[in-house]
N, C-alpha and C positions, 0 to 999 in steps of 0.2 A: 456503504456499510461503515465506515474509515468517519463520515462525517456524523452519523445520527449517533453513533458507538460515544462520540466525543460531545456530542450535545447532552446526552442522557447523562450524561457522566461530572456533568457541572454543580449540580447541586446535590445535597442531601435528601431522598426520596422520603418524606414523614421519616424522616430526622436519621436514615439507613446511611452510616458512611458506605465506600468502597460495594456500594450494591453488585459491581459485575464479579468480585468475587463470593457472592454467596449463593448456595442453592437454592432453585425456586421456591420447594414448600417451606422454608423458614420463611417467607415473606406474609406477614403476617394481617395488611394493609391493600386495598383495591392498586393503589398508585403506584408502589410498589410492587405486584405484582404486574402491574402493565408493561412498567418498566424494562422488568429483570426477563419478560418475553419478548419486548422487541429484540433486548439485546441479543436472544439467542438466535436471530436471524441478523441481526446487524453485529456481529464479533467484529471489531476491529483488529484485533490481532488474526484473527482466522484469515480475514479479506489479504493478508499482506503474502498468504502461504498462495493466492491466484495471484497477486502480484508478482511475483518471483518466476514462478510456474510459467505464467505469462513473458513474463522478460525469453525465458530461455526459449520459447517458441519462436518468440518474434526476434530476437537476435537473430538466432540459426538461421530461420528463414532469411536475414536481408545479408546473411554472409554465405547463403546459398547463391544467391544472386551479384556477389559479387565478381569480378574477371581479373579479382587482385590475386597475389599467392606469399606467401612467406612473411618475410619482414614487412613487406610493402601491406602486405593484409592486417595483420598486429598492428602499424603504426596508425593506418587508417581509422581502423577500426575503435582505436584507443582516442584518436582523437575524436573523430565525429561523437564517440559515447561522452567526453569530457563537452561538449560544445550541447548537444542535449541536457547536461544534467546539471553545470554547473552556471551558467546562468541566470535562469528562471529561481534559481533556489537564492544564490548569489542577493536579486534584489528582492525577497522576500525576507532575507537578513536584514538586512536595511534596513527595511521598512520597520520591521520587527526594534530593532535599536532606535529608531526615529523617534515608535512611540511608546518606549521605552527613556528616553530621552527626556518625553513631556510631560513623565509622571503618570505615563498610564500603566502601572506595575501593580505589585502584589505583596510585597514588602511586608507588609501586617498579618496578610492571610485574613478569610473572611467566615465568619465563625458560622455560617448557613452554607457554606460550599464544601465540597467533599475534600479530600484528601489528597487527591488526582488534581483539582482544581489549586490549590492549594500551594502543592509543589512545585509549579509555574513560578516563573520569574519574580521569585521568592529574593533570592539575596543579590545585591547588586555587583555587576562583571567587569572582571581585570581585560584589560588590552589583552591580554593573552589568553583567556575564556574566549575572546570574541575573533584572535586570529583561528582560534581551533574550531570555532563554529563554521566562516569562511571555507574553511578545507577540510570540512568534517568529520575532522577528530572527535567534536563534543557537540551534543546534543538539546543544548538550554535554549536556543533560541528559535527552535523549532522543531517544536516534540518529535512529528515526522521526518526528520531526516537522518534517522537512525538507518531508517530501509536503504535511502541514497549514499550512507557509506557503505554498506553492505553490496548497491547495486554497483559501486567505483571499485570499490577493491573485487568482488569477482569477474569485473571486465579487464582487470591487469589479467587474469588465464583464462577467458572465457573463450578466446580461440584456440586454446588446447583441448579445453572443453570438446569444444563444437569437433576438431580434428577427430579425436577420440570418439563420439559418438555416430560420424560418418567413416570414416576409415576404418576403424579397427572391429574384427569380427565380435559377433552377437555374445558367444561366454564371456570375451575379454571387458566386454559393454559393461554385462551384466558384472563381475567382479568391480569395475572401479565404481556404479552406481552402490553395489554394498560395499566396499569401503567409505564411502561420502556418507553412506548413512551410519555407519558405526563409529566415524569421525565426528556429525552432527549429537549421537547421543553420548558420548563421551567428554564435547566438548558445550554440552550444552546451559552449563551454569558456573563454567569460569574462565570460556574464552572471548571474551566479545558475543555479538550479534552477530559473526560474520561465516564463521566454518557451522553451527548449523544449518546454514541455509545454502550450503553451497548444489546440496545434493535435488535442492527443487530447482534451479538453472537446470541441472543436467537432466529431470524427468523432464523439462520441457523440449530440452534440444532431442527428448529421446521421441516427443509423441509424433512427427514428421514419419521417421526412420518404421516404428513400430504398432503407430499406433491403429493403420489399417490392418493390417494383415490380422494381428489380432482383434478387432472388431469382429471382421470376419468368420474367424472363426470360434468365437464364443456367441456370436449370432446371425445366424442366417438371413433372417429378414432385416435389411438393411433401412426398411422403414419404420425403426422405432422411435425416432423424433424425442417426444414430448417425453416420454415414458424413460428414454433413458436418462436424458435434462433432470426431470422429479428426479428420478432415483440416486444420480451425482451428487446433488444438489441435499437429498437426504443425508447420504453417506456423511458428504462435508460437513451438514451441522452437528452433527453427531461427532464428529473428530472434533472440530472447534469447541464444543463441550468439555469431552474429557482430556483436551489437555488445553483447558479456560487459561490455565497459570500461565501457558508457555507462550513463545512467541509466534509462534504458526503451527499447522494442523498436523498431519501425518503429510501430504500431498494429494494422497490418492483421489479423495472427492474433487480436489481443485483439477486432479490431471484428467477427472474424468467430464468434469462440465466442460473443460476449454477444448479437449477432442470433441466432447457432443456440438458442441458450436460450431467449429471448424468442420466435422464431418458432413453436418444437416446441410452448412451453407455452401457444400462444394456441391453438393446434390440436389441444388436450387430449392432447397426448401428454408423457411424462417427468413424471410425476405423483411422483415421488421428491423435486422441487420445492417439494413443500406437506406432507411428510415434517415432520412435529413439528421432529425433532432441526435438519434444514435449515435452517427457518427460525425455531430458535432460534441457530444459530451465526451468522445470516446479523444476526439484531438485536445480538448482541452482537459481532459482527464486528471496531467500531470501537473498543469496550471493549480485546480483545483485543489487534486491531493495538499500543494505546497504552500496554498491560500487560507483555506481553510480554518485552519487553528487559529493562524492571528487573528481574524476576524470575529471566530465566536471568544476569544479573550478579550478583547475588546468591546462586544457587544456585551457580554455579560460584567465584564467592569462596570459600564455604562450602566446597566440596570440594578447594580449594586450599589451607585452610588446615587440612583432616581426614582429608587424603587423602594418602600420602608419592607424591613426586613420581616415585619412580622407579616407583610403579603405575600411574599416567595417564598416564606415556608409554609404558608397555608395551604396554598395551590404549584406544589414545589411542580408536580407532572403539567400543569397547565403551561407553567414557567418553563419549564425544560423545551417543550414542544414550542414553544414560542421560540426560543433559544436556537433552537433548529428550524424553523421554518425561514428564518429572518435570516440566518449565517448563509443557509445552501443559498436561497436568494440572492443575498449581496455578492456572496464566493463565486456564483456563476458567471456576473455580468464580468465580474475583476478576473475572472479565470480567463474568459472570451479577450479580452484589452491585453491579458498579459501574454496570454497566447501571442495572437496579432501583431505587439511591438517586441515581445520578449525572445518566445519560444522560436517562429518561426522564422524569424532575421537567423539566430543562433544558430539553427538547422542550416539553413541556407549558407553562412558562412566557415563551418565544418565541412560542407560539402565542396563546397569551393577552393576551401585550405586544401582538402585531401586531391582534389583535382589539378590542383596548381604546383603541388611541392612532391606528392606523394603517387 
């Protein structure tokens, strides 16, 4: 979603800046409309509200299975998250500055590309922009890594979190997930990216604890499969709509696909899950996420500067699609390579620090 959201989003649709804020019927153009329809199944802000969701799931779970307790848990836990997150991201910076370095920037701005596009590595970065990018305080050198200071800083309390939503009885639950959510809308357009989203970690560590019992008992027949997937999966782009401006959905659609998946596949059904290709896109997922962007910058530079301009705005939707077809392509095989020498050396020697020292 995260990837096609940012392909459509490179050019000027027959001449529409900023198309993923405007409503469909103003589109007034075929290519434009295509567009402004993919995008409402490809929200890339929407996608980041199962991102998070997802995080708190699969934390909880691997801190259910740990035999750590206290300090020794916390310290663990804070490492192996640092050794997951900061690496792979680490030489995507790099890379990012590398070719940044050779002149493949954006300094002029390109008068056929949107405004989104535009805003990209626009003005040239002090030592001190680039040690805040490293440690992810600031955000220029890799538009997505907004999520990953969001995902650092709530793994500084996420085992309180997690404490919280196994320990402490079901009212108590309930009161700290509404305060998280009345801290998310209060704090939603002048504190950072970071305390709204704290309250989607916590719907995730909650759907383990909660999410059968009620299944159950809002439905009986435990074999709704597909029927409940659609109807999530509805909800969700309907949230991702009405709040198009914001940075993620409500939660609820994202809380209810990621239960319908985990519940179908405990009960052997949706065996498409354990599908080779699934969950090799699913390991290299984060590669990808982190790859991505450079790559269609770079490839649309390229075609900006090879391309005469009165062709890519002829056939701006031809261009876009091409844009994307070519990015997810190249992102994959580089997602797989950085996997392999990146992601899971790092994995492995987090786990090995935690086993050695902690």
């Amino acid at each position: 979603m995260v990837a096609v959201a940012h392909s459509l989003l490179v050019l000027k649709i027959n001449q529409i800046d900023e198309i993923w804020a405007k409503p469909l019927w103003t589109m007034d153009t075929f290519d434009a409309w295509v567009v402004k329809l993919v995008l409402f199944f490809a929200n890339g802000e929407a996608a980041v509200t199962i991102f998070f969701v997802l995080s708190g799931v699969v934390l909880g779970l691997s801190l259910d299975n740990s035999k750590l307790t206290g300090m020794r848990l916390y310290l663990s836990f804070l490492v192996r998250r640092a050794f997951r997150i900061y690496p792979a991201y680490i030489v995507s910076i790099l890379f990012a500055l590398l070719f940044l370095s050779i002149g493949v920037d954006n300094h002029n701005g390109v008068a056929i590309a949107s405004t989104f596009f535009n805003w990209q590595y626009r003005t040239p970065l002090s030592l001190f922009q680039i040690a805040q990018n490293l440690t992810l305080f600031d955000w220029t050198l890799n538009l997505v890594s907004w999520t990953l200071t969001v995902e650092m800083a709530v793994a500084t309390f996420f085992p309180f979190l997690y404490f919280i939503s196994r320990r402490w009885p079901g009212y108590a639950v309930f009161v700290v997930l509404l305060a998280l959510i009345v801290l998310a809308i209060i704090s939603a357009d002048n504190y950072g990216p970071i305390l709204p989203h704290v309250y989607l970690f916590f719907v995730g560590l909650l759907i383990p604890r909660y999410g059968q019992p009620a299944f159950h008992i809002y439905f009986r027949n435990r074999n709704i499969g597909y029927k409940w997937l659609m109807s999530a999966t509805l909800l969700f782009l309907v949230e991702s709509q009405l709040l198009e401006r914001s940075q993620s959905g409500f939660g609820i659609g994202a809380t209810l696909i990621i239960f319908g998946l985990l519940h179908n596949h405990q009960h052997g059904r949706w065996k498409f899950l354990e599908w080779h290709l699934i969950r090799k896109l699913g390991r290299q997922s984060y590669s990808f996420y982190l790859w991505h962007w450079p790559f269609l910058f770079i490839i649309s530079w390229l075609m900006f500067k090879l391309v005469p301009f009165r062709l890519i705005e002829g056939y701006s939707l031809v261009a876009s699609i091409l844009l994307c077809l070519i990015s997810v392509f190249i992102t994959y095989w580089v997602s797989a390579i950085s996997y392999k020498f990146i992601e899971a050396p790092a994995i492995r020697a987090g786990k090995h620090l935690v086993s050695r020292f902690i």
